[in-house]
PADREN-524591 format. One record per residue (C-alpha): x, y, z. Coordinates in steps of 0.02 Angstrom, whole numbers, plus 32768, in hexadecimal, padded with zeros to 4 digits. Example, Ala and Ser with C-alpha at 12.3 -4.5 7.8 and 13.67 -1.06 7.14 Angstrom:
BEGIN
82677F1F8186;82AC7FCB8165;
END
This chain:
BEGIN
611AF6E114BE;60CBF69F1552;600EF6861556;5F9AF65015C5;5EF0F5E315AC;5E5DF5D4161F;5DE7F56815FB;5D9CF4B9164A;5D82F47A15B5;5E22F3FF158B;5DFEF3CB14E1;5DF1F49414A9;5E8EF4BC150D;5ED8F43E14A4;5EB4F47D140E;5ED7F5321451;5F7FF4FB1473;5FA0F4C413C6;5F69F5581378;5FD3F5C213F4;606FF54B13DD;6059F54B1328;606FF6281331;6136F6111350;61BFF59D1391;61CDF609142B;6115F5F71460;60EDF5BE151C;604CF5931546;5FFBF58E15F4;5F67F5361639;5EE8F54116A9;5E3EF4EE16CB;5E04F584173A;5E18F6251769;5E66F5F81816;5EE9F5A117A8;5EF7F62B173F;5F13F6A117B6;5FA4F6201819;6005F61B174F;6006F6E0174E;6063F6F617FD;60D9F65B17D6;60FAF69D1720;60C4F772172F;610AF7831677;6083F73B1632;6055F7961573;5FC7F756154E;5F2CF70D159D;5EA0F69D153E;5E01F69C15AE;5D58F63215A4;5CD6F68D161E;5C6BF5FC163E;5CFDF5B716DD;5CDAF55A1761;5CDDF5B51802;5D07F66F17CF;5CB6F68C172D;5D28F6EA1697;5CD1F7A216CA;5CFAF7931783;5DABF74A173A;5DBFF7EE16EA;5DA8F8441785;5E1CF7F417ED;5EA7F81F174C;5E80F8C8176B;5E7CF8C6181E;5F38F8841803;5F5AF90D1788;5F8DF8511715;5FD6F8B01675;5FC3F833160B;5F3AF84F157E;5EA6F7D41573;5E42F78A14E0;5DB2F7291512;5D89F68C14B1;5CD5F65D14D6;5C32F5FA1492;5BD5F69014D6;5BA2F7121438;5B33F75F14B9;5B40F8191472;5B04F8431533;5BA7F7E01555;5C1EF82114DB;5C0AF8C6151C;5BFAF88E15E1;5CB6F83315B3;5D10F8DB1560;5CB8F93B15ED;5D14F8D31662;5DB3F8F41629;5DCFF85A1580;5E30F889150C;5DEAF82C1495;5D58F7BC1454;5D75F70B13EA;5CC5F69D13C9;5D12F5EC13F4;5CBBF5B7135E;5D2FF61A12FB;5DCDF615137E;5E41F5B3130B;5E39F61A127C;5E39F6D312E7;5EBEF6AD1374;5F58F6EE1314;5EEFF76F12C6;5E9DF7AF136A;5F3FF79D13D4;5FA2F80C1345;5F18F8981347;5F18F8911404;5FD2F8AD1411;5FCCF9251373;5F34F97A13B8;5EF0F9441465;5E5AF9031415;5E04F88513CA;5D48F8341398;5D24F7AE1338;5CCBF7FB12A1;5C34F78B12A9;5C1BF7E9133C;5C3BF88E1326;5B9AF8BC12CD;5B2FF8641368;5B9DF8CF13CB;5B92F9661385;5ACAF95F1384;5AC0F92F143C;5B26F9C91458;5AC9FA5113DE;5A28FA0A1458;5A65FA3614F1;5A98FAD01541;5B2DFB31158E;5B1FFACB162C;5AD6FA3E15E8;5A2EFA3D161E;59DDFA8D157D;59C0FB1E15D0;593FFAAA1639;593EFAF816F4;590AFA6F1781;5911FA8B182F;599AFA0E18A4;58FDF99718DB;58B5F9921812;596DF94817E1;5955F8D9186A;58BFF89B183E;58E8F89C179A;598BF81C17B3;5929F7B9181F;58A2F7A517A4;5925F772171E;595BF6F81789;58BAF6951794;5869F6B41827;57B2F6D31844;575BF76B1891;5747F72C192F;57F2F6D0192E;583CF79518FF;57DAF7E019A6;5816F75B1A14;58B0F79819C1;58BAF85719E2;585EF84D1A87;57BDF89E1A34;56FAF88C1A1F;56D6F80F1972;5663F8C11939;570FF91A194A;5757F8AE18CD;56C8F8AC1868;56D9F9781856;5781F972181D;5762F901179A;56CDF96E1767;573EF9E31751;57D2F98416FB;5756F9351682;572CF9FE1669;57D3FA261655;5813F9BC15D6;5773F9BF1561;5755F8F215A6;56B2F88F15CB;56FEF7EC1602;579EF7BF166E;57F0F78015D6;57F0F81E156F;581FF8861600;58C3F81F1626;58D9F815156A;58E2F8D0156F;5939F8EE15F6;59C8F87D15B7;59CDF8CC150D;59C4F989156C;5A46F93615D9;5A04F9531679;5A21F8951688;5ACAF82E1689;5AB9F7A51624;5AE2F6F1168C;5B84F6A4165B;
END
């Protein structure tokens, strides 16, 4: 079985590769500090079975990662293996095309577990997540928005305002009057039942209208 790991962090990949190597005699292990390294191990070695994947990476993160596999129709199945338990997360990873879910807290003990269910099954979550998961789901809707309609320039404002930046900073932004801004946020505040910025981004995230930052 050949697997591959990517993650920058050396003394987990270690450890990673013990686990792995410790599965079977017949276990190789691949690794990469990056995606870009990742991606230069699957079209030296395109027989790949298995890869491990942090999503906090240096350069492209472990959700634009998963992009790029599918972009190169990669076959090979993909458990992610993360110190995120970000439900928003979770379900932005599967989304993207994981097959899987490990809490690196608990990655020793779940690797051969969530590796066998993935080949048995396709799938796999830690189960310290799944609950989390599951509720994050039930709260959203169909298209993940909650059933919360915003117009293109509300989502706008709305990422820019989860990203930190002021009113005025937003206008400068957008190309619009500060009073523009102002009305939107009347309205998203409205919207989402919210009286400060805090609560609105808080509900946004859990309605999902909001990727949470890796």
């Amino acid at each position: 079985m050949k697997v591959l790991v990517v993650d920058d962090h050396p003394l987990f990949l270690s450890g990673i590769r013990g686990v792995l190597e410790g599965l079977a005699d017949d276990v190789c292990v691949l690794e990469a500090g990056s995606a870009e390294d990742a991606i230069a191990h699957i079209e030296r070695a395109p027989d790949i079975d298995f890869i491990c994947l942090d999503l906090q990476l240096p350069g492209l993160n472990g959700i634009e990662f998963l992009a790029e596999l599918r972009k190169r129709r990669v076959p090979a199945p993909v458990v992610i293996l993360s110190a995120l338990e970000s439900p928003g997360i979770i379900h932005r990873a599967l989304k993207a095309g994981a097959n899987g879910y490990i809490s690196k807290a608990t990655a020793r003990d779940e690797l051969e577990v969530g590796l066998a269910a993935i080949a048995r099954s396709g799938h796999y979550v830690s189960p310290m997540l799944r609950r989390p998961l599951d509720s994050f789901r039930a709260g959203i809707g169909p298209a993940g928005d909650g059933g919360v309609n915003l117009t293109r320039r509300q989502r706008q404002i709305l990422d820019l305002l989860a990203s930190g930046l002021s009113n005025v900073e937003i206008a400068g932004q957008l190309n619009v009057a500060e009073s523009t801004v102002k009305g939107h946020l009347a309205t998203l505040y409205a919207v989402l039942n919210a009286e400060t910025r805090t609560a609105c981004l808080a509900e946004a995230r859990r309605l999902g209208l909001l990727e949470d930052k890796l």
